[in-house]
C-alpha positions in Angstrom: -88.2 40.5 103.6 -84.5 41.2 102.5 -83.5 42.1 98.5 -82.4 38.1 97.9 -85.6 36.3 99.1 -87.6 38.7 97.8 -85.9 38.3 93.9 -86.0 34.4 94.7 -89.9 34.9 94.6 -89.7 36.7 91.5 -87.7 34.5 89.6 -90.0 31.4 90.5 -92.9 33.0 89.7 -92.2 34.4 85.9 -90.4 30.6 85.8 -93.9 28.8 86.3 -95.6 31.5 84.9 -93.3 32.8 82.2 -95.8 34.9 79.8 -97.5 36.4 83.5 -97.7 40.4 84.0 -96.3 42.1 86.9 -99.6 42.6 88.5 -100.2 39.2 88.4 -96.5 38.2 90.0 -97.4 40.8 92.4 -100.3 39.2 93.5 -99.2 35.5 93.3 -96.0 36.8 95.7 -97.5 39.4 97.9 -95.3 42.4 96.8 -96.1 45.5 95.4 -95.8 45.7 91.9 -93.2 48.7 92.4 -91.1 46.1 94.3 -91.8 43.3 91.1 -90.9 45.8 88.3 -87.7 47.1 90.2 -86.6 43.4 90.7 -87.3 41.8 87.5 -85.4 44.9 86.2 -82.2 44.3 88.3 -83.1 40.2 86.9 -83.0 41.1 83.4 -79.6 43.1 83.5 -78.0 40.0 85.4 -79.1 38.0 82.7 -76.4 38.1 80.8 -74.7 34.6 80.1 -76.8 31.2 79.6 -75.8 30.5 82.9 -77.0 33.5 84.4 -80.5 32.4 85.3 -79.1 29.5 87.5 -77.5 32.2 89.7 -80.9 33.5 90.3 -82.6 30.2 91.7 -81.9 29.6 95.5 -79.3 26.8 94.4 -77.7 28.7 92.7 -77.5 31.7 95.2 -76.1 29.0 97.8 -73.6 27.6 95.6 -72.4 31.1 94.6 -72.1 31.9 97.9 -69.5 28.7 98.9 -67.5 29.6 96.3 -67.0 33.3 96.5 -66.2 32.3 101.0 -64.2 29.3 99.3 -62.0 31.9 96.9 -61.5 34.8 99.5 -60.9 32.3 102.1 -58.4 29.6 100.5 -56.7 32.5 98.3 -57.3 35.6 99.8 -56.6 34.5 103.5 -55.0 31.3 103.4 -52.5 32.2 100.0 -52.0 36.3 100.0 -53.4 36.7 96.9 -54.1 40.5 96.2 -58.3 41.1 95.7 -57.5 42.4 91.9 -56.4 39.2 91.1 -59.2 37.2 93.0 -61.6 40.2 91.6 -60.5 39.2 87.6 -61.2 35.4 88.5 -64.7 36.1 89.1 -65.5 38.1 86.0 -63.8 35.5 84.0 -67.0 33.2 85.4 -68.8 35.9 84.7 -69.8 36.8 88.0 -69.4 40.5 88.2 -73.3 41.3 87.8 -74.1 38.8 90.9 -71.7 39.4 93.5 -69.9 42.5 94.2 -66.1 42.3 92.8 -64.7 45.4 93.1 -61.5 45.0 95.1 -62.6 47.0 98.1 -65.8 45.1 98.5 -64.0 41.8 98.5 -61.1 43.0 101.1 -64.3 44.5 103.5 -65.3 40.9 103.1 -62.4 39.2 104.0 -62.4 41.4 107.2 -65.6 40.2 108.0 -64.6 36.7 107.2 -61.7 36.2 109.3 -63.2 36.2 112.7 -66.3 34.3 112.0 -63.6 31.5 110.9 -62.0 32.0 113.9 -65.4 32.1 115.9 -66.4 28.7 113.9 -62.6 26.4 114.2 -63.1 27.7 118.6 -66.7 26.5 118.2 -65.4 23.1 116.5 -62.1 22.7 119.1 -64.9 22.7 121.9 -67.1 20.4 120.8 -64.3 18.0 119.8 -62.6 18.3 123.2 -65.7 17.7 125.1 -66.6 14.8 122.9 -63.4 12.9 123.3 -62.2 13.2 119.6 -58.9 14.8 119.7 -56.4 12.2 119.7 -52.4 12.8 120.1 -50.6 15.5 118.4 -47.8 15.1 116.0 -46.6 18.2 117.0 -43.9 20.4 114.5 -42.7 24.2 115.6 -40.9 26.8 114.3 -40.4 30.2 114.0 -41.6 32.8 111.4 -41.1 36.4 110.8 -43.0 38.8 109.4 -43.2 42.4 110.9 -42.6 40.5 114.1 -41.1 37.4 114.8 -44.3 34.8 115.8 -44.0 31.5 117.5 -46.0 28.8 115.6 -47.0 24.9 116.4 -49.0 22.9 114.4 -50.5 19.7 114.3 -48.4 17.5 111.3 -51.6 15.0 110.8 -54.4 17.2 110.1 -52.3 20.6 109.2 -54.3 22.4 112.1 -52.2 25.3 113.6 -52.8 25.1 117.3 -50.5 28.2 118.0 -49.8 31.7 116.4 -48.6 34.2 118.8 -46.0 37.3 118.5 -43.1 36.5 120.8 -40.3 38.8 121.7 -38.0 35.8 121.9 -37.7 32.4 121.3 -36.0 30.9 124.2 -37.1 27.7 126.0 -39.4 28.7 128.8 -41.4 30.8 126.4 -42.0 28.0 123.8 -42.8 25.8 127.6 -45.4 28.2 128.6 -47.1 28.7 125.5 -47.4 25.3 124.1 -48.4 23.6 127.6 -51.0 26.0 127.9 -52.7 25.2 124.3 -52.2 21.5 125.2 -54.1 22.0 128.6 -56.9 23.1 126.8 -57.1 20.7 124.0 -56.3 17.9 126.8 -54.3 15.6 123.8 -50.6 14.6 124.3 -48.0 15.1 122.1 -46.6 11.5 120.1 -43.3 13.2 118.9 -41.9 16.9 118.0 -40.8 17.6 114.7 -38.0 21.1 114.5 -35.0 21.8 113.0 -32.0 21.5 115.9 -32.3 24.4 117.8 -31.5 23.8 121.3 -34.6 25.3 122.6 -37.1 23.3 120.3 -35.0 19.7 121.6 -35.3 20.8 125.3 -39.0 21.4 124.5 -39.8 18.3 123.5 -37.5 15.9 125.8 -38.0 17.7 129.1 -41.0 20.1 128.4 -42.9 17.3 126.7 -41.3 14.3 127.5 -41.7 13.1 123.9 -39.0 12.5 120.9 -37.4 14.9 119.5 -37.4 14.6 115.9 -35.3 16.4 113.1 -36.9 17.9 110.4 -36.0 16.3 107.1 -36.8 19.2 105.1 -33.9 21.4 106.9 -31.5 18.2 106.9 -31.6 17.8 103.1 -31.7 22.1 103.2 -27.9 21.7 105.0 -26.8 19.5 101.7 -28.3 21.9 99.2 -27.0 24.8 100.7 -23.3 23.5 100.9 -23.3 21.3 97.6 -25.6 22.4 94.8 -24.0 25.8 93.9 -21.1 24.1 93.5 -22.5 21.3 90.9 -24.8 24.3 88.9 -21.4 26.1 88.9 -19.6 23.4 87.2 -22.5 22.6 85.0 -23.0 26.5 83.7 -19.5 26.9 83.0 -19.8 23.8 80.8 -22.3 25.1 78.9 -20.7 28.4 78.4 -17.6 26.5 77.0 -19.9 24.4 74.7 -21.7 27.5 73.8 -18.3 29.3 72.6 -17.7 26.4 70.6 -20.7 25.9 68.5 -20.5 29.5 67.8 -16.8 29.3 66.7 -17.9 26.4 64.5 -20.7 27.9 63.0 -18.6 31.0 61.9 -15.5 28.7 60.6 -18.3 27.0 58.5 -19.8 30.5 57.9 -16.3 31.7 56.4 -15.2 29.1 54.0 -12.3 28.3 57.2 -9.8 25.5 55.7 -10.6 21.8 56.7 -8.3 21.6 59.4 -10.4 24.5 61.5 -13.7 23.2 60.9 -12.3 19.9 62.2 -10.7 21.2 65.6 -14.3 23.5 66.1 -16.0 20.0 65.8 -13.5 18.3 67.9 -14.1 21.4 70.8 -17.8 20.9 70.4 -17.9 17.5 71.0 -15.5 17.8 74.1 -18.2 20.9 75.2 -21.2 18.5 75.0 -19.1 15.5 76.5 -18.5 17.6 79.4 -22.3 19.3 79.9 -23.5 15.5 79.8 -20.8 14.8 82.5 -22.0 17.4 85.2 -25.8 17.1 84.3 -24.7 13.1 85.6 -23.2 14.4 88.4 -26.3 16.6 89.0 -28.5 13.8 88.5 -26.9 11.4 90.6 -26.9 14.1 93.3 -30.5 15.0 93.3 -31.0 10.8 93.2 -29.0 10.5 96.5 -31.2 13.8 97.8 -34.8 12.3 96.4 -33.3 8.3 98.3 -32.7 10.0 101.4 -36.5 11.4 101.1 -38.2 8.5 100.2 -36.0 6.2 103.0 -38.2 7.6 105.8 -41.1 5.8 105.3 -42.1 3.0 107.8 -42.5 0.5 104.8 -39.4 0.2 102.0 -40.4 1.7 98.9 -38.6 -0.4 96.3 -41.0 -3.6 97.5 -43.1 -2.4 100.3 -41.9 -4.5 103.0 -41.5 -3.1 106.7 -38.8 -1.8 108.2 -37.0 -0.4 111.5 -35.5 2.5 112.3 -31.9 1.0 112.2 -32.3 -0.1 108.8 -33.9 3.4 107.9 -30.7 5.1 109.7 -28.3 2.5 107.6 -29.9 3.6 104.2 -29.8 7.6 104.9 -26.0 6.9 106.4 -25.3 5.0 102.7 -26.9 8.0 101.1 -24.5 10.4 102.7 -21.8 8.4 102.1 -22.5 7.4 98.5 -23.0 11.9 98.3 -19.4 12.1 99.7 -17.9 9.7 97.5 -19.2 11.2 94.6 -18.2 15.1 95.4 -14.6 13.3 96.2 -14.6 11.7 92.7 -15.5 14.5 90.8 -13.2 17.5 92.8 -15.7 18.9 94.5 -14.9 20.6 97.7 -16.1 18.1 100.7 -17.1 20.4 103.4 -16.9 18.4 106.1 -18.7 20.2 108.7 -22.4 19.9 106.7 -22.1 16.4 106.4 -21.0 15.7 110.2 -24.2 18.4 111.0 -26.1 15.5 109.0 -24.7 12.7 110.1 -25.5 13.7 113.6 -29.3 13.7 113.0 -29.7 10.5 110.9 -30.3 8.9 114.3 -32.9 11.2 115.4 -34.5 11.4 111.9 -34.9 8.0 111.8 -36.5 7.3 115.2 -39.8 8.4 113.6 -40.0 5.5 112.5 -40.2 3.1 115.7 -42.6 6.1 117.0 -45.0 4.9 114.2 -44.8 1.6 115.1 -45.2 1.6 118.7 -48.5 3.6 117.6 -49.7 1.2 115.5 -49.4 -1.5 118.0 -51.1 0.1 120.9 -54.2 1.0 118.3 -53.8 -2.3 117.3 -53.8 -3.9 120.9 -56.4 -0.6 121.9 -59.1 -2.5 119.4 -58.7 -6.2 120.5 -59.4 -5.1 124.1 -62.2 -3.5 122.8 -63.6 -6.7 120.6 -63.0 -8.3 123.9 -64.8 -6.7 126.4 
């Protein structure tokens, strides 16, 4: 009998029995009172919080057991975080005399971890696949790099990652080769493919696939931060250097006794400071509003009153959006760089094709269950 069941026994005998003698726990559990005094030892210095006895029961051993997998797992293997850090959160629940904390302890249990995950998500994939009940992918890829560069595809709906591989490049025919091969196995087609534009992900999903192609939004609104809000926190900063210059050069003018006529014009510059910060945090303003519209457009019901619409009038409001951005960065001198908005303008098509996808797929469920009622 292992160390836990064995101290389970323990602790339900001196609970039913609490005023019984270690001979007499030894005989109601079968162990040797050796094995009783060492254990109820090892007890008493756990007990250390009111909690503590909970942790003893077999509950409680269970339920300390899900969260300590729970923390390495969602923090530890899922997040990065370092085992000190995950090693302080458990002695702040005062955990440090039940489980073993120490930051080596912890990583040699993430090691152990990670392929018995692995070992259980192949375990699930089978089952699922020979049951019937993985349906279509919405499929998104990309590339990352870490030491290497790795090729990764996941599965938009549930957040599963069907591939993780280290690639030595990125070209067409090895995305083709790798990605038809996991789809083989999981037997599911592929509704639409979400990617930024490289030329390799489109080809992958119009010929490789033979499904959309659809532009990430994420890297579309990316292209208008990158060539617009540097220029607007620019303009904004510099305002509130000026405005700061003033205030101090009207608190010193009020500091010195300065003549009336100073203090006025330090007031007057201050004022003109804080009506030019309140101008660009506008501009700002509006500019992150025509950012957050664009967002919330691609949705296959209309926000603002939750009625349906199509693509076409999804591609209208993002094209309005743009242009409403362009007029505004005209208005207030800002440098119009033409080239980021014709880069988005290109995939407002694409990006809002998504939305007849969904459709289509909610009619064939739709027709998929009256046949059913049917037959």
């Amino acid at each position: 009998m292992g160390y836990w069941p064995k101290s389970h026994l323990i602790f339900n005998s001196f609970r039913e029995h609490a005023k019984a003698s270690i001979r007499q726990v030894a005989r109601q559990t079968g162990l040797s009172k050796s094995s009783v005094h060492r254990l109820g030892q090892a007890m008493a210095r756990r007990n250390q919080h009111p909690e503590s006895w909970f942790w003893e029961s077999k509950a409680g051993r269970r339920w300390l057991i899900r969260l300590v997998v729970a923390v390495l797992y969602h923090f530890g293997l899922k997040r990065g975080v370092g085992a000190e850090t995950m090693r302080a959160f458990f002695a702040c629940l005062h955990l440090e005399q039940h489980v073993g904390c120490s930051p080596s302890t912890l990583r040699a249990v993430m090691e152990q971890l990670e392929p018995l995950i692995l070992e259980t998500t192949e375990g699930w994939e089978r089952d699922g696949v020979a049951q019937g009940q993985i349906g279509p992918i919405v499929g998104t890829v990309d590339e990352t790099f870490l030491q290497r560069m790795m090729l990764v595809f996941m599965d938009l709906v549930s957040g599963y990652v069907l591939l993780e591989e280290v690639a030595d490049d990125r070209a067409y025919e090895t995305w083709y080769e790798r990605v038809k091969a996991r789809l083989k196995t999981l037997k599911t087609p592929v509704l639409y493919l979400v990617s930024d534009r490289a030329k390799a992900l489109i080809k992958l999903a119009e010929r490789g696939l033979e499904c959309p192609s659809i532009p990430d939004l994420f890297h579309l609104l990316h292209e208008l931060v990158k060539g617009y809000s540097l220029a607007i926190w620019q303009q904004l900063k510099t305002a509130r250097q000026g405005l700061s210059r003033a205030q101090e050069r009207l608190a010193t003018c009020q500091a010195e006794g300065a003549s009336a006529a100073q203090v006025a014009s330090a007031q007057v510059a201050v004022a003109a400071g804080e009506a030019e910060v309140t101008h660009w945090e506008q501009v700002r303003d509006r500019y992150r509003g025509h950012l957050e519209a664009m967002s919330l457009s691609v949705h296959p019901w209309r926000v603002t009153d939750s009625t349906p619409q199509s693509s076409q009038e999804v591609q209208a409001q993002l094209a309005d959006e743009v242009n409403a951005l362009q007029e505004l960065l005209e208005s207030k001198g800002l440098a119009v760089k033409q080239k980021v908005l014709d880069k988005v303008r290109k995939q407002l098509a694409g990006l809002a094709a998504v939305i007849d996808v969904w459709w289509q797929t909610v009619r064939h469920i739709v027709l998929a269950g009256k046949q059913g009622r049917c037959a």
